[in-house]
Backbone as a chain_set.jsonl record, in Angstrom:
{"seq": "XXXXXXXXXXXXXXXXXXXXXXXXXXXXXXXXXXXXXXXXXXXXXXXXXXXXXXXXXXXXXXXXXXXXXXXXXXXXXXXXXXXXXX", "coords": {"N": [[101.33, 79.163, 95.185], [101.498, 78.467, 91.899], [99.872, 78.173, 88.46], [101.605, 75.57, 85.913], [103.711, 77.199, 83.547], [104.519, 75.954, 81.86], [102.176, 74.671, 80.557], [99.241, 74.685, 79.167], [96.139, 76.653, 79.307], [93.33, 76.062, 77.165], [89.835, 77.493, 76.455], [86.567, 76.496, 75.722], [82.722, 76.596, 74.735], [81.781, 75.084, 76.653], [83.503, 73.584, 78.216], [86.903, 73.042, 79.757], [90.437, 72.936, 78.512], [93.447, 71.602, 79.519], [96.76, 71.701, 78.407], [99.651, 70.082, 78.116], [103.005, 71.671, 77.283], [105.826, 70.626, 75.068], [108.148, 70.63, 76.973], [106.736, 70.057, 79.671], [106.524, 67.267, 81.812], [104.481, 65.904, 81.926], [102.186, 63.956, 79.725], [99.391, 64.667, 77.655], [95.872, 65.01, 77.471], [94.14, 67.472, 80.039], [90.881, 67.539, 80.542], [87.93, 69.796, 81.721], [85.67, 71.103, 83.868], [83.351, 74.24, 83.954], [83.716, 75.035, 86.556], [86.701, 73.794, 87.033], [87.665, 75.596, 85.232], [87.359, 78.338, 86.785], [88.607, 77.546, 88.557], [91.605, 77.365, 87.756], [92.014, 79.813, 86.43], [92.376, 81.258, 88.556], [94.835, 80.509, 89.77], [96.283, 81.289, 87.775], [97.635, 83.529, 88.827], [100.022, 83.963, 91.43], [98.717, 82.028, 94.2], [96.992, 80.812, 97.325], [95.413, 77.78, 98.246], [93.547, 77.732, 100.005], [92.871, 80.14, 99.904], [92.012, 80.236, 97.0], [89.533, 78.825, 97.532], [88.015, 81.122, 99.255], [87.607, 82.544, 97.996], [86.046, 81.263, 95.539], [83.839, 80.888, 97.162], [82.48, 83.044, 97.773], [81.598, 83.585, 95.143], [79.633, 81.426, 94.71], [77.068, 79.611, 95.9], [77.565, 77.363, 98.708], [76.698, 75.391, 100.539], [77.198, 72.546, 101.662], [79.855, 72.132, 101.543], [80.919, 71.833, 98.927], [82.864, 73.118, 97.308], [85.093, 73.543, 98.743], [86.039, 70.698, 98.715], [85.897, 70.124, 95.856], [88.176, 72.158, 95.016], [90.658, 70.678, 96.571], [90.999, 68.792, 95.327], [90.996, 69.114, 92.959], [93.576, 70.421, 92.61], [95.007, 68.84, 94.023], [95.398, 66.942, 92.104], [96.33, 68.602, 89.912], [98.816, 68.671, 90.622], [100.12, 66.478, 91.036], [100.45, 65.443, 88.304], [102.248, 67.804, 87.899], [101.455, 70.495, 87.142], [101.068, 72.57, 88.741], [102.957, 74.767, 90.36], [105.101, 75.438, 93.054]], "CA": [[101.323, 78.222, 94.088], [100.392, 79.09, 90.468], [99.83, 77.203, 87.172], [103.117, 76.067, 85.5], [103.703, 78.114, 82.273], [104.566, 74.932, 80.552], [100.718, 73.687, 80.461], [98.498, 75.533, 78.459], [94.799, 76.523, 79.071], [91.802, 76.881, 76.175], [88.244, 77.161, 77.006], [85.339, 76.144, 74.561], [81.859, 77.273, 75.734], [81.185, 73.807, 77.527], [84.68, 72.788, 78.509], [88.069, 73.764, 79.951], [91.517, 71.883, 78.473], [94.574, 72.056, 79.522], [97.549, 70.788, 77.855], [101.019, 70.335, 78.264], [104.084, 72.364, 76.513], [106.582, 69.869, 74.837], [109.12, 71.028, 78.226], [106.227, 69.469, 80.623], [107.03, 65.876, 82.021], [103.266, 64.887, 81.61], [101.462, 63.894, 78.477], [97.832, 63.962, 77.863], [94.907, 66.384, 77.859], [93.069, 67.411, 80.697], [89.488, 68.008, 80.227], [87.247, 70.12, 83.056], [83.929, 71.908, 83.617], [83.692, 75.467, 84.119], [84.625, 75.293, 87.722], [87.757, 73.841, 86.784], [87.908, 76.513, 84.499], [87.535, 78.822, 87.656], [90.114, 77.752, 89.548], [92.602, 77.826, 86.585], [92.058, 81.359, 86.552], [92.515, 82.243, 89.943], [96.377, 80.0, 89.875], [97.378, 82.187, 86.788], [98.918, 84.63, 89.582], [100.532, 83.525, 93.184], [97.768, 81.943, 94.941], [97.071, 79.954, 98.089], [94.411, 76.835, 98.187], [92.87, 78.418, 100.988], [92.303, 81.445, 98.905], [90.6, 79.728, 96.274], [88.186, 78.012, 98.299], [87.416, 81.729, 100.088], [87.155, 83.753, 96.595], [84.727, 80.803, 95.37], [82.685, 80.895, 98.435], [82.32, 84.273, 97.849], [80.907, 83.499, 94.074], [79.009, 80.509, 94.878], [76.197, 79.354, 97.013], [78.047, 75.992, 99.071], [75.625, 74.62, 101.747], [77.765, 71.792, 101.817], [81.348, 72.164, 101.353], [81.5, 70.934, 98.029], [83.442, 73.844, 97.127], [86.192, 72.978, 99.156], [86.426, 69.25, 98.209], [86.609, 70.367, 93.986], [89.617, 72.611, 94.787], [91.727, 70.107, 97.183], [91.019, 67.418, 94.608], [91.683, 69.5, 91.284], [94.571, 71.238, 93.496], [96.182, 67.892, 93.958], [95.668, 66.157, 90.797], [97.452, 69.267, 89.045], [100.356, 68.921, 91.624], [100.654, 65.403, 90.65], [101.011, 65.968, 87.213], [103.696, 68.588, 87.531], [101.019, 71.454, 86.394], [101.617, 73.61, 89.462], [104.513, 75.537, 90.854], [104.581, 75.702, 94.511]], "C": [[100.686, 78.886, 92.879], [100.749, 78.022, 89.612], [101.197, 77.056, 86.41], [103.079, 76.26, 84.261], [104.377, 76.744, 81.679], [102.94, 74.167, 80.345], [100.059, 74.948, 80.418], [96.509, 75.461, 78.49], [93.941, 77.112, 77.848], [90.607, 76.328, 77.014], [87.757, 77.436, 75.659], [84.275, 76.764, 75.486], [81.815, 76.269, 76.925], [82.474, 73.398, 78.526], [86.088, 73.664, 78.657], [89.363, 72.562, 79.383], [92.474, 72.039, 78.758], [95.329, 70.892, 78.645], [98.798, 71.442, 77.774], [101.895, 70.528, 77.463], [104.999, 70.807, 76.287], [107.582, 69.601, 76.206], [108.414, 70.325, 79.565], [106.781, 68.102, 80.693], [105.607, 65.151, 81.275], [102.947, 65.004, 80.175], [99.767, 63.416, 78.44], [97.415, 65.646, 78.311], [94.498, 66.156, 79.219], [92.068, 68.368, 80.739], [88.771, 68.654, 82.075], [86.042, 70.391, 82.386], [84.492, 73.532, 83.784], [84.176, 75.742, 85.46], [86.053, 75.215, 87.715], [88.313, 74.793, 86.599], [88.506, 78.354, 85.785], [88.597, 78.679, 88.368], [91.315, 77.803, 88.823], [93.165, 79.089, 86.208], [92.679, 81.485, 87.828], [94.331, 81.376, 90.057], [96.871, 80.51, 88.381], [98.344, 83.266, 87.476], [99.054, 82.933, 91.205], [99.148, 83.138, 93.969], [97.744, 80.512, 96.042], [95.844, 79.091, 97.717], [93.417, 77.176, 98.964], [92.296, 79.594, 100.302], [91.325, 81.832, 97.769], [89.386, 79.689, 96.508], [87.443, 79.377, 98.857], [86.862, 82.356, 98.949], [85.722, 82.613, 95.841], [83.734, 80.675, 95.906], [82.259, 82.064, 98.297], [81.212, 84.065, 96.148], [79.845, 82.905, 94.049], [78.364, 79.905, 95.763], [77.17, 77.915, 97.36], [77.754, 75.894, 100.363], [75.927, 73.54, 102.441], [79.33, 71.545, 101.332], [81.909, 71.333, 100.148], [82.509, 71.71, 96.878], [84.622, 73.604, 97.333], [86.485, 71.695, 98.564], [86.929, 69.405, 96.996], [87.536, 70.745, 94.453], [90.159, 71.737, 95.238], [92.073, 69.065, 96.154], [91.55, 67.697, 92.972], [93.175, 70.166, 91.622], [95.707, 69.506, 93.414], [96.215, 66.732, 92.682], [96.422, 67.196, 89.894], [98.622, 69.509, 89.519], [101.118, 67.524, 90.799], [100.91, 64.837, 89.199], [102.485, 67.222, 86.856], [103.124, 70.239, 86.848], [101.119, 72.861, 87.315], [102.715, 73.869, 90.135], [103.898, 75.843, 92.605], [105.079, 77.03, 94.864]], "O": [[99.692, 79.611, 92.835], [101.613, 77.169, 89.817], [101.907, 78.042, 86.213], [102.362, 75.47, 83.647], [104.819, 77.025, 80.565], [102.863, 73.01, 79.932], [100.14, 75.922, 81.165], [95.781, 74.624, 77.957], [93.853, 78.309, 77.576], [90.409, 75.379, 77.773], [88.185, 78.185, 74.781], [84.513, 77.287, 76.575], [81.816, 76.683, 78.084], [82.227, 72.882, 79.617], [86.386, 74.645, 77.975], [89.273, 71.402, 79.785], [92.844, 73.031, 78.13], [94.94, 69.78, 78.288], [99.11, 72.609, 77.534], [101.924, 69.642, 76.608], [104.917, 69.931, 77.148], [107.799, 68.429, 76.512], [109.152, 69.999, 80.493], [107.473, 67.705, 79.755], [105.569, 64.254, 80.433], [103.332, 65.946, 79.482], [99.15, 62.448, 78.883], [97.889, 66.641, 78.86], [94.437, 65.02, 79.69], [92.174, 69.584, 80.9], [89.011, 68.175, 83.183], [85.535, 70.199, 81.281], [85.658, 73.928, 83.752], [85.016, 76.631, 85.598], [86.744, 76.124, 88.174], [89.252, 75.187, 87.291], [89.472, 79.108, 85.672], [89.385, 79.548, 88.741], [92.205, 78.413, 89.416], [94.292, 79.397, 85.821], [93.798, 81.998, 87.808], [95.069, 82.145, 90.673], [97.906, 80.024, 87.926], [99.383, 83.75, 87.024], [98.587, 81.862, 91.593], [98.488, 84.101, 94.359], [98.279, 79.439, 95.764], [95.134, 79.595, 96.847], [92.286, 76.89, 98.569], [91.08, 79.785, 100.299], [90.519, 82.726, 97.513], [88.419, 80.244, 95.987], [86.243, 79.179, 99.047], [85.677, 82.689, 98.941], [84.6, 83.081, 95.649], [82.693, 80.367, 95.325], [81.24, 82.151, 98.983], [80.055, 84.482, 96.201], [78.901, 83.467, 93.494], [79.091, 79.515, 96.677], [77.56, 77.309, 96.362], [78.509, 76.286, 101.253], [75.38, 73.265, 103.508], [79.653, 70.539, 100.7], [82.841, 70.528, 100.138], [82.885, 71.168, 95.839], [85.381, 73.422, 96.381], [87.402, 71.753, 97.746], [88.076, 69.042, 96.734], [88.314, 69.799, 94.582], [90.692, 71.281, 94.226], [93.182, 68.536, 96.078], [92.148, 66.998, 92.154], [93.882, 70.385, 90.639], [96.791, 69.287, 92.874], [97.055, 65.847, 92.521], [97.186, 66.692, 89.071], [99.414, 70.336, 89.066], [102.192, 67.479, 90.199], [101.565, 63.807, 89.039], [103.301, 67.348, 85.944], [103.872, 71.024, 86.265], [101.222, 73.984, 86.821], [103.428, 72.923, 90.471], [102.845, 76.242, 93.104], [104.824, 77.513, 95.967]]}, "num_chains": 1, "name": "protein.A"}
């Protein structure tokens, strides 16, 4: 899965946005944090969900699997928008 080249990311220092190309179905910003921002990056190439979750575990102390939970949950709210390519 990767990000679909009709939805466009900027980052500010504080904040990640995406937003959708005229060619997207959806309309409307979406606002993140810098994690977001993280996993945005890592679905600019071919990447699995599983893959995410191992490369941020690798960055980030998660004592409690709250690592996993952000991706499945930012993972399927940008599916259901139409922002990733399977």
């Amino acid at each position: 899965m990767k990000l679909n080249k009709n939805f466009l990311v900027h980052k500010t220092k504080k904040e990640v946005i995406v937003v959708p190309s005229g060619k997207a179905e959806f309309s409307g910003v979406i606002n993140g944090n810098e994690t977001f921002g993280v996993i945005l990056d890592f679905l600019k190439k071919d990447i699995t969900e599983d893959k995410i979750i191992a490369e941020m575990q690798k960055m980030y102390s998660d004592d409690n699997g709250q690592i996993e939970k952000d991706v499945k949950m930012t993972v399927s709210k940008l599916k259901e928008i139409g922002a990733i390519d399977d």
